[in-house]
C-alpha positions in Angstrom: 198.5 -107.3 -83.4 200.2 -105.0 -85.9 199.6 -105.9 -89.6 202.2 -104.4 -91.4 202.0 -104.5 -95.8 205.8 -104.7 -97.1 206.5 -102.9 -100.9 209.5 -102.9 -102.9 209.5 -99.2 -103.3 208.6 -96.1 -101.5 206.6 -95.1 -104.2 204.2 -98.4 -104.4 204.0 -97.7 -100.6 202.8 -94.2 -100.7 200.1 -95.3 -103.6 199.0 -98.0 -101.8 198.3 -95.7 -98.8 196.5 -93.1 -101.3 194.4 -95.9 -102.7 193.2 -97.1 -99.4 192.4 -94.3 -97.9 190.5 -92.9 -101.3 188.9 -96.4 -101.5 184.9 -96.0 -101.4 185.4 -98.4 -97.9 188.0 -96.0 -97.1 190.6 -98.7 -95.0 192.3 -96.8 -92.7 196.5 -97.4 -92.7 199.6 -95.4 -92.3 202.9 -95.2 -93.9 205.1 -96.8 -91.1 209.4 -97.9 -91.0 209.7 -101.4 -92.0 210.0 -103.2 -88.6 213.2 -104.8 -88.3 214.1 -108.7 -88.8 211.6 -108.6 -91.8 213.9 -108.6 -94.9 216.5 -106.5 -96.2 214.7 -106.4 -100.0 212.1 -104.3 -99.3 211.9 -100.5 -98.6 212.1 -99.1 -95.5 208.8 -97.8 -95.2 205.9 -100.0 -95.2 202.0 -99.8 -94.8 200.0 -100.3 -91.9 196.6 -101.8 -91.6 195.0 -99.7 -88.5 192.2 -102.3 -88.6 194.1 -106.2 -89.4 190.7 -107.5 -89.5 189.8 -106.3 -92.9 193.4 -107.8 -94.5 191.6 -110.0 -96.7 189.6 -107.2 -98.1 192.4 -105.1 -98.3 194.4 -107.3 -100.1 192.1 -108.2 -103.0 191.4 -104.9 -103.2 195.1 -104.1 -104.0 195.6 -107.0 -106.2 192.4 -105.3 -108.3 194.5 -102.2 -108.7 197.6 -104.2 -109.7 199.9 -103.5 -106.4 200.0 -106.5 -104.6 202.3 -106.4 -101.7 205.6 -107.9 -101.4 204.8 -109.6 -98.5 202.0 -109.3 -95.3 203.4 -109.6 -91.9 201.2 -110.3 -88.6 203.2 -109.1 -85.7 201.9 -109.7 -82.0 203.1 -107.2 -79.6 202.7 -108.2 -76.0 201.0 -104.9 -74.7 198.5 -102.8 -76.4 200.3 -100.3 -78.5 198.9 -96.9 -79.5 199.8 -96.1 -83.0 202.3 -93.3 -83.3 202.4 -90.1 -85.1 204.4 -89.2 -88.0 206.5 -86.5 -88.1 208.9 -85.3 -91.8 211.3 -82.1 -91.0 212.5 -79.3 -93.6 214.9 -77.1 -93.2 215.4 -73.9 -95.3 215.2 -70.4 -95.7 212.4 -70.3 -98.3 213.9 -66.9 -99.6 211.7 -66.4 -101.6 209.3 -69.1 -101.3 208.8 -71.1 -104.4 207.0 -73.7 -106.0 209.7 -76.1 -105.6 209.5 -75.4 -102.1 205.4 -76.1 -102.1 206.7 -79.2 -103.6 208.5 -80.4 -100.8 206.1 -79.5 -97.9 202.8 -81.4 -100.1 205.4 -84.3 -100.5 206.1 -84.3 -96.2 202.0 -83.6 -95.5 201.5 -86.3 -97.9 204.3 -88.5 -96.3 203.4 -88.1 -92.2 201.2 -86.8 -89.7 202.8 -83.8 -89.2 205.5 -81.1 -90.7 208.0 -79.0 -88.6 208.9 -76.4 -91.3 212.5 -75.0 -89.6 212.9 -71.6 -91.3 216.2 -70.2 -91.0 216.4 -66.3 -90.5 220.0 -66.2 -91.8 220.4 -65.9 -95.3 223.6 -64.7 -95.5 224.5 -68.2 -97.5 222.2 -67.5 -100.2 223.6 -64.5 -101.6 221.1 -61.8 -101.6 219.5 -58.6 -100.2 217.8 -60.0 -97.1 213.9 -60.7 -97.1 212.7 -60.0 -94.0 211.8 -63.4 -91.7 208.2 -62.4 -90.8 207.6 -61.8 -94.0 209.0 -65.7 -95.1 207.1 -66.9 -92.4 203.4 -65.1 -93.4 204.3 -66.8 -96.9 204.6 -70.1 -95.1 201.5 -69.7 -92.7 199.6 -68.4 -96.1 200.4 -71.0 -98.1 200.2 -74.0 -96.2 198.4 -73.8 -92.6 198.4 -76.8 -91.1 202.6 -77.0 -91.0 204.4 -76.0 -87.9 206.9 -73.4 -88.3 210.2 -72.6 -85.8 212.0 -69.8 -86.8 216.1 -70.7 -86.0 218.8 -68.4 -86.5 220.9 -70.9 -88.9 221.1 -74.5 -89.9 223.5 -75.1 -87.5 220.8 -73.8 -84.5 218.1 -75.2 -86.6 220.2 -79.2 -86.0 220.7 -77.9 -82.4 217.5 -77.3 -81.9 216.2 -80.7 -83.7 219.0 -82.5 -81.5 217.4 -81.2 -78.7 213.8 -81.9 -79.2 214.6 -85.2 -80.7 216.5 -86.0 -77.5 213.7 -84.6 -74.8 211.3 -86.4 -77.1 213.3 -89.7 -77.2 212.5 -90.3 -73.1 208.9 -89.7 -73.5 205.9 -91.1 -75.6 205.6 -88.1 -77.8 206.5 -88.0 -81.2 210.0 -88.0 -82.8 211.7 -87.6 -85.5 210.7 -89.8 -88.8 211.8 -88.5 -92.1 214.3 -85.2 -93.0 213.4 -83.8 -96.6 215.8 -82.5 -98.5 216.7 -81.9 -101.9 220.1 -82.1 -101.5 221.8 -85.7 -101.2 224.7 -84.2 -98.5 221.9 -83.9 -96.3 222.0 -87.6 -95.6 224.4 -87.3 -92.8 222.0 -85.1 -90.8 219.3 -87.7 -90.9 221.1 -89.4 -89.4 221.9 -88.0 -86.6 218.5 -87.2 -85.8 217.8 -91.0 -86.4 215.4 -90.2 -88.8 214.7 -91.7 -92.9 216.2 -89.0 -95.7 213.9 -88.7 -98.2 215.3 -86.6 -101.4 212.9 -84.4 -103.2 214.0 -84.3 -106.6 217.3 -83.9 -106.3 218.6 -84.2 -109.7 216.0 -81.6 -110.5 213.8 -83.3 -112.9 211.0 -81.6 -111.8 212.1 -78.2 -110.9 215.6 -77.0 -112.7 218.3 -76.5 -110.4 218.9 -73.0 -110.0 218.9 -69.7 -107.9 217.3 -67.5 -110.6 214.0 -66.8 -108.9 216.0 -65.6 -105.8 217.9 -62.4 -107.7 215.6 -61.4 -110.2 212.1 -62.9 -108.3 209.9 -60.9 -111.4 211.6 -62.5 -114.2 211.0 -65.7 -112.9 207.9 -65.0 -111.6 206.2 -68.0 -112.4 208.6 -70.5 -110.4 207.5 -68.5 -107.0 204.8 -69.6 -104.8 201.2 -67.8 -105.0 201.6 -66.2 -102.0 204.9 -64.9 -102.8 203.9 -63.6 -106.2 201.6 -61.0 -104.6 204.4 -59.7 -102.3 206.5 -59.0 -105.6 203.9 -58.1 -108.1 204.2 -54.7 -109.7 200.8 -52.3 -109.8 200.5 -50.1 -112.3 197.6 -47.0 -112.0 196.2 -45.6 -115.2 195.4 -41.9 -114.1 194.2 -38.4 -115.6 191.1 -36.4 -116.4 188.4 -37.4 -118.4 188.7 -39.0 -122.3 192.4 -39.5 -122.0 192.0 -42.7 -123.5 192.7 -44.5 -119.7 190.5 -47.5 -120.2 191.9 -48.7 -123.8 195.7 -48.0 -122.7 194.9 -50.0 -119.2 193.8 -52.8 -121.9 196.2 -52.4 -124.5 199.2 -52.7 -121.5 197.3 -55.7 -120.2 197.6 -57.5 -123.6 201.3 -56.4 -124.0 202.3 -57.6 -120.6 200.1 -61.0 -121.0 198.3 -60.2 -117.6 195.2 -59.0 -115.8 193.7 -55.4 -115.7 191.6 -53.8 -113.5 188.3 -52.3 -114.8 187.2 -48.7 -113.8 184.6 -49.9 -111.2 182.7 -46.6 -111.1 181.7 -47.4 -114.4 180.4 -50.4 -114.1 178.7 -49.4 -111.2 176.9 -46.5 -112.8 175.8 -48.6 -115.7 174.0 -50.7 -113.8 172.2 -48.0 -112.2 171.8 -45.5 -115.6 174.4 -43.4 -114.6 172.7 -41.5 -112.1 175.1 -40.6 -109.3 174.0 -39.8 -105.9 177.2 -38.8 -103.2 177.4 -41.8 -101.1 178.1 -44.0 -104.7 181.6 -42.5 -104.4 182.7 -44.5 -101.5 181.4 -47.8 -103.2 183.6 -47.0 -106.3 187.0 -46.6 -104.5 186.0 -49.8 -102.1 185.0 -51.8 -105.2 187.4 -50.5 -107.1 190.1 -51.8 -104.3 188.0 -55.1 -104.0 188.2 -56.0 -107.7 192.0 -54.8 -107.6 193.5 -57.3 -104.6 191.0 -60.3 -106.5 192.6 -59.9 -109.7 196.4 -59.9 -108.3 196.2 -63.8 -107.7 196.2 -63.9 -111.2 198.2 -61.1 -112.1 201.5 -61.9 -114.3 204.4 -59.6 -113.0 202.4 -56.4 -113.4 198.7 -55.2 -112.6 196.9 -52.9 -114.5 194.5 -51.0 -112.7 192.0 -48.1 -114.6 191.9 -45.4 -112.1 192.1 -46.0 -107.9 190.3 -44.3 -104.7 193.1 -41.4 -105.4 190.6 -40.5 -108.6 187.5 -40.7 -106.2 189.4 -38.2 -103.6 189.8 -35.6 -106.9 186.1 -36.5 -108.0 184.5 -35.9 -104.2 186.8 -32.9 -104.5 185.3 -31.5 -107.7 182.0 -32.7 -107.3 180.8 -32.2 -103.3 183.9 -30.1 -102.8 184.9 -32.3 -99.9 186.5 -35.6 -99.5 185.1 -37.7 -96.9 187.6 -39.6 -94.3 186.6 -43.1 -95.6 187.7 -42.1 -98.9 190.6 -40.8 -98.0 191.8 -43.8 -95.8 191.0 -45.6 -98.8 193.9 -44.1 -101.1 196.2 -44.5 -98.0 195.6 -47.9 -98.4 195.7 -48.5 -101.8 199.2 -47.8 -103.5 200.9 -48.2 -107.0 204.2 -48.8 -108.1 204.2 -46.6 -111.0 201.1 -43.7 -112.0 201.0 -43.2 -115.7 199.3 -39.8 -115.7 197.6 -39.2 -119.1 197.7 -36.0 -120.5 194.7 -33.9 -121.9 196.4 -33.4 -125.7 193.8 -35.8 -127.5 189.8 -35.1 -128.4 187.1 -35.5 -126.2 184.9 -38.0 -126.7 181.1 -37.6 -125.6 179.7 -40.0 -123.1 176.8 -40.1 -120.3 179.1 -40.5 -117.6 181.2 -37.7 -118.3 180.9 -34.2 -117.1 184.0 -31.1 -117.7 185.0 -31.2 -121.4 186.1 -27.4 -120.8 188.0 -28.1 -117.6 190.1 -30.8 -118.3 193.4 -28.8 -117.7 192.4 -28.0 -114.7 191.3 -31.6 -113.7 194.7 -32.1 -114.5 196.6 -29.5 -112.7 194.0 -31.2 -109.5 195.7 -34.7 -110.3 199.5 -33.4 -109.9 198.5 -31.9 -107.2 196.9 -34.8 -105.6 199.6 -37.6 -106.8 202.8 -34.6 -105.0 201.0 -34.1 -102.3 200.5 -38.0 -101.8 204.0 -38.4 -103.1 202.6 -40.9 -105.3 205.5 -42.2 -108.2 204.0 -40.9 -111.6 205.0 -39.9 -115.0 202.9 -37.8 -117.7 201.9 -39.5 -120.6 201.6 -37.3 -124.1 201.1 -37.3 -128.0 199.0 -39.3 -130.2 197.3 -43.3 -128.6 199.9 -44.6 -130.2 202.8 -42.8 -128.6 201.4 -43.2 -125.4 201.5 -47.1 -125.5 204.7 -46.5 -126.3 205.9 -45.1 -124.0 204.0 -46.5 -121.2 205.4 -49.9 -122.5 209.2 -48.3 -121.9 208.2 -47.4 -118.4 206.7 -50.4 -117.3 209.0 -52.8 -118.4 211.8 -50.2 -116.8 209.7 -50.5 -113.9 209.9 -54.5 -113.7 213.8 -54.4 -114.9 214.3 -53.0 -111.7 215.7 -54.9 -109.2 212.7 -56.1 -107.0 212.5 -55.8 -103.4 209.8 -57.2 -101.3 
């Protein structure tokens, strides 16, 4: 016997489901079409009690939360039926992927069993410099992992394709089918061909605005992409230069400007907490950490990150210091790269402190860090003149940097 719970809306039936299923006896149900014959009133998805037995229970429990159901069907079926699974389809080419897009796939997990996310490697439609498909697909796999992902050429294969599953699937006992997401109303007709429920996602977009301004210019609308896009377009920015250049309170200073994270020199927290002695092997653990704290931050990062110094500093240091650099260091700065190095120039007093060592060489430490940043072809500019002028005109290069058009 099927027990089926019959709402006037699709939104009482989905927080109905919700309720049950967070109750403290945790009723099991699922969201289910409105079997035929039963009235044309009422939405076209209903509720199913996976255990009929406790209908009583489940509906004065309901009634306690103010939803009571339009109506509560018993239907016998003559041979024992095994519930089905679920199954909502999108279709897009999540270039980039945003948080309207997120949107949509939480609504599908939240509406069936399973999502079959069709990403379309043509993007020719949407106007801009192609992003690469693997690349759409890791920010899919990233961001949501339990959703199944086909890669189709275009819409039109991506329909083929659902034709053909749909049809292969429609002869068997395995799933089909259910619902087709879509925030665009014209996708109604394919629905139903694929016999399966439209369901529009905001499309008059009250919740996300209708526009393709996060696809052409992805940093000024950084905050409508998704997470995991965001770290694939952020901007990193490497304060660099010999010692008391003033690289700590410009890193800061840039940070505030750009309302966004910085990266703290990690050898010097490191060497505080052991009173700045520094033994050889400490200079791997400052790139590593320093590379550690770096990628943490970025998930948080607004457009640009900030970062005091990188494992190209340690390279110059081990250089200086040991007059070798080892090869874990220098796989290190392979690894770690900036968008921009704001070199700082030695034309401002030295400042004493325990952790600092060449107040005479400083030009030369200099000279070391051109070398280093050509030879590692490394994108920098020198910064001169007095703390104020420097801000200055690190803010002109940085937010040149981000005016930039941004490729992934």
């Amino acid at each position: 016997m099927r027990l089926i719970l019959t709402f006037p809306s699709l939104q009482q039936v989905l927080k109905a489901e919700k309720l049950l299923r967070t109750a403290e006896s945790q009723f099991s149900c699922r969201t289910t079409p409105t079997p035929p014959g039963l009235s044309a009133d009422i939405c076209g998805m209903s509720l199913e009690l996976l255990e009929p037995g406790l209908k009583d229970e489940v509906v004065a429990f309901l009634e306690r939360k103010d939803l009571v159901p339009m109506g509560v069907h018993s239907l016998e079926s003559k041979e024992a039926r095994v519930p089905t699974r679920t199954t909502a389809v999108l279709v897009d080419s999540f270039a980039p992927l945003t948080e309207e897009h997120l949107y949509r796939i939480d609504f599908a997990l939240n509406l069936a069993d399973s999502v079959l996310v069709l990403l379309l490697e043509d993007m020719s439609q949407v106007g801009m410099k192609p992003i690469p498909v693997s690349l759409r697909l890791n920010w899919l796999k990233e961001s949501r992992p339990d959703i199944e992902v086909k890669i189709c050429a275009d819409k039109e294969s991506a329909l083929a394709y659902l034709q053909q599953l749909s049809t292969a699937q429609g002869q068997s006992t395995g799933r089909k089918f259910d619902f087709f997401l879509s925030a665009d109303k014209g996708d109604n007709a394919l629905a139903d061909n694929l016999s399966a429920r439209f369901v529009p996602t905001d499309p008059g977009g009250e919740l996300f605005q209708r526009d393709t301004s996060a696809r052409f210019d992805p940093i000024k609308n950084f905050d409508k992409l998704a997470p995991a896009a965001r770290l694939t377009y952020l901007k990193r920015v490497c304060i660099f230069g010999p010692e008391s250049t003033g690289k700590s309170t410009l890193t800061k200073n840039l940070a505030r400007h750009f309302q966004t994270r910085f990266v703290p020199e990690y050898a010097r927290t490191f060497m505080e907490a052991k009173n700045n002695q520094l033994e050889r092997q400490d200079l791997a653990v400052f790139a590593a950490g320093m590379a550690a704290s770096e990628n943490a931050l970025a998930h948080t990062a607004n457009r640009v990150l900030f970062s005091d110094t990188d494992a190209l500093t340690t390279c110059i240091w081990s250089e200086w210091l040991y007059k070798e650099v080892p090869e874990e260091l220098l796989a290190l700065a392979q690894r770690q790269k900036h968008d921009l190095y704001l070199l700082l120039d030695v034309d401002v007093p030295w400042i004493e402190d325990p952790q600092r060592y060449y107040p005479e060489e400083r030009e030369t430490f200099l000279a070391s860090c051109k070398l280093y940043l050509e030879r590692w072809q490394r994108p920098y500019q020198v910064i001169s003149g007095s703390f104020e002028e420097r801000l200055e005109k690190s803010i002109m290069l940085v937010s040149d940097l981000l005016n930039r058009a941004a490729d992934p």
